[in-house]
C-alpha positions as CSV (number, residue, x, y, z in Angstrom):
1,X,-23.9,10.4,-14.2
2,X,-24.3,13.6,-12.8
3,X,-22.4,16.9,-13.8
4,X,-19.4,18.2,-11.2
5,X,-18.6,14.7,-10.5
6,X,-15.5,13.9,-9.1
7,X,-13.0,11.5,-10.3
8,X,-14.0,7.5,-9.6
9,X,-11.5,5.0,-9.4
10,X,-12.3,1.7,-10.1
11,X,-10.9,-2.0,-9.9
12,X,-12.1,-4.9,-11.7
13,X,-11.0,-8.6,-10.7
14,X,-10.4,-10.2,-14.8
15,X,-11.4,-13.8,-15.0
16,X,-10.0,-15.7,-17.9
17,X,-7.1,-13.4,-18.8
18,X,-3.5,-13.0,-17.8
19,X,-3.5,-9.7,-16.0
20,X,-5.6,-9.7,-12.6
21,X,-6.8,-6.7,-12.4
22,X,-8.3,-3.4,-14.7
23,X,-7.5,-0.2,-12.7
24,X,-9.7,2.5,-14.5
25,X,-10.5,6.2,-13.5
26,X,-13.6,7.8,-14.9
27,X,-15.0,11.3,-14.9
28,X,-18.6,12.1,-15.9
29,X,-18.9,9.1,-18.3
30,X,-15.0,10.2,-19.8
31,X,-12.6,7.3,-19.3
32,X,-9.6,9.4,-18.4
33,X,-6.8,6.8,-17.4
34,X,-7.2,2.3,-17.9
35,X,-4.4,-0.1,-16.7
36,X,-4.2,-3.9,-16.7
37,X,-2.2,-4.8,-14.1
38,X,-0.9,-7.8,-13.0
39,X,0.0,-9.9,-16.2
40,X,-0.2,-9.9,-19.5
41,X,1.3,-7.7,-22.3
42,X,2.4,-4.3,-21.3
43,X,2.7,-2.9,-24.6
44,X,-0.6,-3.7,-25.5
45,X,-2.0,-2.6,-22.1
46,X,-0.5,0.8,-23.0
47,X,-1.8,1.2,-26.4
48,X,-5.3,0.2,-25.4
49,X,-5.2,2.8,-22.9
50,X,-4.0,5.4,-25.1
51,X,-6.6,4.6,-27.5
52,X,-9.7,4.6,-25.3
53,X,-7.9,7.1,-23.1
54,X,-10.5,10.7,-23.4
55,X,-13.7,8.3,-25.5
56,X,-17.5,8.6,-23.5
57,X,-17.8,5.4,-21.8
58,X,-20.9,4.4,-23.7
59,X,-19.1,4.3,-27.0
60,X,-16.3,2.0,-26.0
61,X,-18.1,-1.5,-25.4
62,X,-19.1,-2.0,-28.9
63,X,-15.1,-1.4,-29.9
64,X,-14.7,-4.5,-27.8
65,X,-17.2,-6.9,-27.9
66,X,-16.5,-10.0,-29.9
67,X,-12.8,-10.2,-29.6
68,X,-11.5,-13.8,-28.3
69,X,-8.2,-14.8,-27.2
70,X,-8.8,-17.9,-24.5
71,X,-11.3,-20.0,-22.4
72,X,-14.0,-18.0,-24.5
73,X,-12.3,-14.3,-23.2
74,X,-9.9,-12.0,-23.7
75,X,-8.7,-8.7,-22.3
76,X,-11.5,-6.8,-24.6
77,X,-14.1,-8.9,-22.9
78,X,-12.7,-8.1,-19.7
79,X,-12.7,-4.5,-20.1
80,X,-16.0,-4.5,-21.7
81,X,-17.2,-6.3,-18.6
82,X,-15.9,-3.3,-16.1
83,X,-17.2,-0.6,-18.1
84,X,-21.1,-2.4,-18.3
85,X,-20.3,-2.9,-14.4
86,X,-19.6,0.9,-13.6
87,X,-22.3,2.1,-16.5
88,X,-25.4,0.2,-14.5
89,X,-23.8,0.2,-11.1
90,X,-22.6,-3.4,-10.4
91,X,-18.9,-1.9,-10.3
92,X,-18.7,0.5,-7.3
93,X,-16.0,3.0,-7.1
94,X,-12.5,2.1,-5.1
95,X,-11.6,3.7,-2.1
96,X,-9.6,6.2,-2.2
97,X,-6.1,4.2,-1.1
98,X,-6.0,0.6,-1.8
99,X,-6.7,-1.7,1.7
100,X,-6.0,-5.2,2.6
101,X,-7.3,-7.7,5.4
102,X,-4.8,-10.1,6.8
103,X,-7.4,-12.6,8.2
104,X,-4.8,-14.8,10.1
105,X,-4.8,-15.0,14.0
106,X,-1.5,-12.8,15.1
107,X,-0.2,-12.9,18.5
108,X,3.1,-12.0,17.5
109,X,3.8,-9.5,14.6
110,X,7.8,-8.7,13.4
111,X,7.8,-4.9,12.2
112,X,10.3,-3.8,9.3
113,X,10.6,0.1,8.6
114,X,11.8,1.8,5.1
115,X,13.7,0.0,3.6
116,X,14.8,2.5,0.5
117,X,15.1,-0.3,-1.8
118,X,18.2,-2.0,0.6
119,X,17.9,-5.9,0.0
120,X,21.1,-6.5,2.0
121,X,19.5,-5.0,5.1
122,X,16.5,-6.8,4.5
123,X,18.1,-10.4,4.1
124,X,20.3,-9.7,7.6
125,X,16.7,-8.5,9.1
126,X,14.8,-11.7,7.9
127,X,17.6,-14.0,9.5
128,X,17.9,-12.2,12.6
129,X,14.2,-11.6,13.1
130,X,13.2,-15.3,12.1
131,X,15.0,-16.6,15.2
132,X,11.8,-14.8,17.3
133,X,8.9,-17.1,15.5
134,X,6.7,-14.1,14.5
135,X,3.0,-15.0,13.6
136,X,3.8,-12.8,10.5
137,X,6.7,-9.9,8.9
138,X,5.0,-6.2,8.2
139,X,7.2,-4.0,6.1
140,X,6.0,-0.5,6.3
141,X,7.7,1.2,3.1
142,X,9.7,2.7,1.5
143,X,9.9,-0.5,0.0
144,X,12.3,1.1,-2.8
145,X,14.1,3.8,-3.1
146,X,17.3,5.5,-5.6
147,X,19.0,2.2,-5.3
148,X,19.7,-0.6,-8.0
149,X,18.7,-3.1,-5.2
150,X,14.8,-2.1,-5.5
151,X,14.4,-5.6,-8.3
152,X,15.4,-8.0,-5.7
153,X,13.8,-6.4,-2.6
154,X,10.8,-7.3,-4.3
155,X,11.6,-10.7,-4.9
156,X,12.7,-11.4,-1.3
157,X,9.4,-9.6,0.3
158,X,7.2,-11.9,-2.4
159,X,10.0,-15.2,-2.1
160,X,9.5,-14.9,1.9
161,X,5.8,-14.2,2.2
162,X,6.4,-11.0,3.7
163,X,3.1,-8.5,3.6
164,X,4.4,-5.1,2.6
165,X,2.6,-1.9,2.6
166,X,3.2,1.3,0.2
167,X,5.2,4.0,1.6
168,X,5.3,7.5,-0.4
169,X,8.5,7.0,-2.6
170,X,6.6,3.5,-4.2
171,X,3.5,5.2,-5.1
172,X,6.1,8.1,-6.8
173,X,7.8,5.3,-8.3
174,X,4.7,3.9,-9.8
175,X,3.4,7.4,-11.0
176,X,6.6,8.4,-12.8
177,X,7.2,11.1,-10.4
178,X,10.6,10.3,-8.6
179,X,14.0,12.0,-9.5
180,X,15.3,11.1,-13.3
181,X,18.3,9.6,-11.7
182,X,16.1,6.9,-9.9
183,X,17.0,3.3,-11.9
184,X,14.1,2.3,-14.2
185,X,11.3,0.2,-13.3
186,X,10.4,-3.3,-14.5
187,X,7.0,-3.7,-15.1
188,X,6.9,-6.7,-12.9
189,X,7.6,-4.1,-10.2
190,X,5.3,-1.6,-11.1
191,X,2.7,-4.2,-11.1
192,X,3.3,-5.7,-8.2
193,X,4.0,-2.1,-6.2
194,X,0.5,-1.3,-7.6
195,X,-1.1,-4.1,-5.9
196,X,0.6,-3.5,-2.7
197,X,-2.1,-2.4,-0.3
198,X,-1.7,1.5,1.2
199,X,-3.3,0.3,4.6
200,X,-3.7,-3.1,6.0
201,X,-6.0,-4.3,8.6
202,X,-5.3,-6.9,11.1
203,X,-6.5,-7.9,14.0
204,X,-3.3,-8.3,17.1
205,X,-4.9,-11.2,20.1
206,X,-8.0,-9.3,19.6
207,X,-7.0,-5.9,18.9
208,X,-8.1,-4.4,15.6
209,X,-4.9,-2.5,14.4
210,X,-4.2,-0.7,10.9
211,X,-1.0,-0.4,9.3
212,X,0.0,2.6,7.1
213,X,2.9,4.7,5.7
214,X,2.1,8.4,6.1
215,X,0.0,11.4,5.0
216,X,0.4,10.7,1.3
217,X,-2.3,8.7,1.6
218,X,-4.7,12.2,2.5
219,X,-3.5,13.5,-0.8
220,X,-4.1,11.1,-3.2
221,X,-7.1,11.9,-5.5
222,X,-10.3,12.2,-3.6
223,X,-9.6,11.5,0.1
224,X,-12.5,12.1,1.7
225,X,-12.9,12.8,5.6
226,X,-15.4,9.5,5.1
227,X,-13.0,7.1,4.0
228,X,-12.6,4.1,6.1
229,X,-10.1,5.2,9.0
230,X,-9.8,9.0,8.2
231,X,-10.3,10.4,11.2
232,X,-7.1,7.6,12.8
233,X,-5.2,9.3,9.5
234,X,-5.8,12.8,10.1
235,X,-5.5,12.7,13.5
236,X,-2.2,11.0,13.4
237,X,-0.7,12.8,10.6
238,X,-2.3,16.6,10.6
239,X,-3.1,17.2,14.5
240,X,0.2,15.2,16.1
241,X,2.4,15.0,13.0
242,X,3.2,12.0,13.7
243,X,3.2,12.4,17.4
244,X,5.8,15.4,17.1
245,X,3.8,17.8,18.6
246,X,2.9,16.8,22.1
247,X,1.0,19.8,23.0
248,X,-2.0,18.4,20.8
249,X,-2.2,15.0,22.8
250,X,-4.9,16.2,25.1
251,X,-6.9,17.0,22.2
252,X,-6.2,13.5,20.4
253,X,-7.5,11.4,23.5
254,X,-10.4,13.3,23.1
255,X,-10.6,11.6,19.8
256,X,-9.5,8.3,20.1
257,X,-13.0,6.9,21.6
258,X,-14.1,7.3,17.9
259,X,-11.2,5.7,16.7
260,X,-12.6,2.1,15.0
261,X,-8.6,0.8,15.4
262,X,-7.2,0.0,18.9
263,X,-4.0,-0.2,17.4
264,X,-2.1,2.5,14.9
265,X,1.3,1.7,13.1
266,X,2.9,4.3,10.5
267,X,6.1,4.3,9.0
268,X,6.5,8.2,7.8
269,X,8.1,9.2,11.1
270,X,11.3,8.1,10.5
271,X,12.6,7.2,14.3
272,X,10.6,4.2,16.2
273,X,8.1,5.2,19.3
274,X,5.6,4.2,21.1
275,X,2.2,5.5,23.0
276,X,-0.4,4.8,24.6
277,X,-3.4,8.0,24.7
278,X,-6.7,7.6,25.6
279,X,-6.9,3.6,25.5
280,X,-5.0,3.3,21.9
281,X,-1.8,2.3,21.3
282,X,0.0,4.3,18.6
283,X,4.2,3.0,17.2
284,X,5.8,5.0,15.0
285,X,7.8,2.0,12.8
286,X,11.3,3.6,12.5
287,X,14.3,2.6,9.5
288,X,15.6,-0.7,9.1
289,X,19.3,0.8,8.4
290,X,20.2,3.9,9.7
291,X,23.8,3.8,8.3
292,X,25.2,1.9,11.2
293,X,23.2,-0.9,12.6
294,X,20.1,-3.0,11.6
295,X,16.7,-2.2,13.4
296,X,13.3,-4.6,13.5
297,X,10.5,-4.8,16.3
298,X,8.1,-7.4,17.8
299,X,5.2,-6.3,18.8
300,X,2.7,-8.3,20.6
301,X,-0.6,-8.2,23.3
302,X,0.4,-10.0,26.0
303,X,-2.9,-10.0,28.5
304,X,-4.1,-7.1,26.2
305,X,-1.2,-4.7,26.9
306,X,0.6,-4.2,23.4
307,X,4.3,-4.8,23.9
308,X,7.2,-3.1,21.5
309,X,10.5,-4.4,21.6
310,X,13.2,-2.8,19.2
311,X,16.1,-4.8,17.9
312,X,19.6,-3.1,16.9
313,X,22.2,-5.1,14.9
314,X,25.1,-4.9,13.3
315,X,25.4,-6.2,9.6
316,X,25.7,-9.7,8.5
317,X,27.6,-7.8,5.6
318,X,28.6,-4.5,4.5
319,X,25.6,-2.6,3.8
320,X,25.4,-0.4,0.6
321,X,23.2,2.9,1.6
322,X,20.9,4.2,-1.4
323,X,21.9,7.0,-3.3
């Protein structure tokens, strides 16, 4: 590899083996960080890491090779496997923030804001919201938050089907980088917050629309103005701020012919809204609790005009606010 090389991030689907995935990040042929994620034995994911953590990439297969477990594999194997696929190039590099494609045919969508780890809010919002027959639930993070509620959040979100996308405080949460006083995470969450996509694409009765928290997402290690749907995220987040500033929307529908999404949905604003500049539609997905009533949103393209409509409850029950 050559010298000055930024850090890579790869992702290797595991065959054979309990945990799905093997998140690794390399720098000029240094393995600097590994994770299984997914399954499997967390101790020993960590103590594999910590030993191969800093060792030259070439050096590391022949540590592995020959270890069994099942079905003629193991996690060795698996990992031995990544590293020959990033050493003669069969393993490309990740993008920088983790995307996902839901291929189903939407007509109908059911939008859930940050939810700050609030699984009473969520269960009214699910009720209320499945009386309008969405094609499909987006929550756009915070999925957790300072609240001893974030454990069964999780398991509603997976129990109901409901695709979720990673706002800032779950990618802290995973990193280790929220308050001390946050409650401590199970590794089944930090797995399956991991996985969580950071954008999804889908398309809305033939609009192709993205879905994304906010502008952590331009600082995570090695954004580049080339990633897939930069120019939507730094036009949304750095020249608008989130559609604060209105003074710059001249200067965004002079952008959004090069936009590849007709539709843009982000969660960081913190109050819902909705526009429509230069032939794209743009909703800023506000709170599901604002410490008083219950909010969710359909959205839908009826005869290709994109459609918001905002719901306000009241709680089903009383409603604990995170700390």
């Amino acid at each position: 590899m050559p010298g000055n090389q930024k850090i890579q991030r790869y992702i290797y689907k595991t065959s054979g083996v309990c945990p799905a995935e093997i998140h690794l990040r390399v720098h000029e042929e240094i393995l600097e960080d590994l994770c299984f994620v997914g399954g499997g034995c967390p101790g020993n994911s960590i103590l594999v890491s910590r030993l191969l953590k800093g060792r030259c990439l070439p050096e590391i297969p022949e540590l592995l090779r020959g270890i069994d477990c099942r079905q003629g594999t193991s996690c060795p194997d698996q990992l031995e496997q990544a590293l020959t696929g990033i050493q003669n190039g069969t393993l490309q590099p990740a993008d920088t923030f983790r995307t996902d494609v839901d291929t189903r045919k939407l007509d109908r969508v059911c939008l859930i804001g940050d939810l700050a780890g609030n699984s009473l809010a969520l269960v009214d919002l699910l009720e209320s919201a499945a009386g309008t027959a969405p094609d499909a639930f987006y929550c756009l993070g915070n999925l957790t938050g300072n609240s001893p509620q974030n454990e069964e959040v999780i398991r509603i979100l997976k129990k109901k089907g409901v695709q979720a996308i990673q706002g800032e405080a779950d990618w802290q949460y995973v990193q280790g980088t929220t308050p001390a006083d946050w409650p401590k995470m199970s590794w089944k969450t930090r797995d399956y917050l991991t996985r969580v996509p950071q954008l999804l694409r889908f398309d809305l009765a033939g609009k192709k629309a993205i879905a994304f928290y906010g502008k952590y997402l331009q600082d995570l290690e090695g954004y580049s103005d080339y990633d897939p749907y930069s120019l939507e995220l730094n036009m949304i987040c750095g020249l608008s701020n989130f559609m604060q500033d209105e003074s710059v929307f001249p200067a965004l529908e002079a952008m959004t012919p090069q936009f590849d999404a007709d539709l843009i949905l982000f969660g960081q604003a913190g109050k819902w809204g909705h526009w429509h500049i230069g032939g794209k539609d743009i909703v800023a997905v506000g709170p599901a609790w604002d410490g008083h009533r219950l909010y969710f949103c359909l959205l839908n393209a009826d005869g290709g005009t994109v459609q918001l409509k905002t719901t306000r409850l009241k709680p089903k029950r009383e409603i604990c606010p995170a700390k």
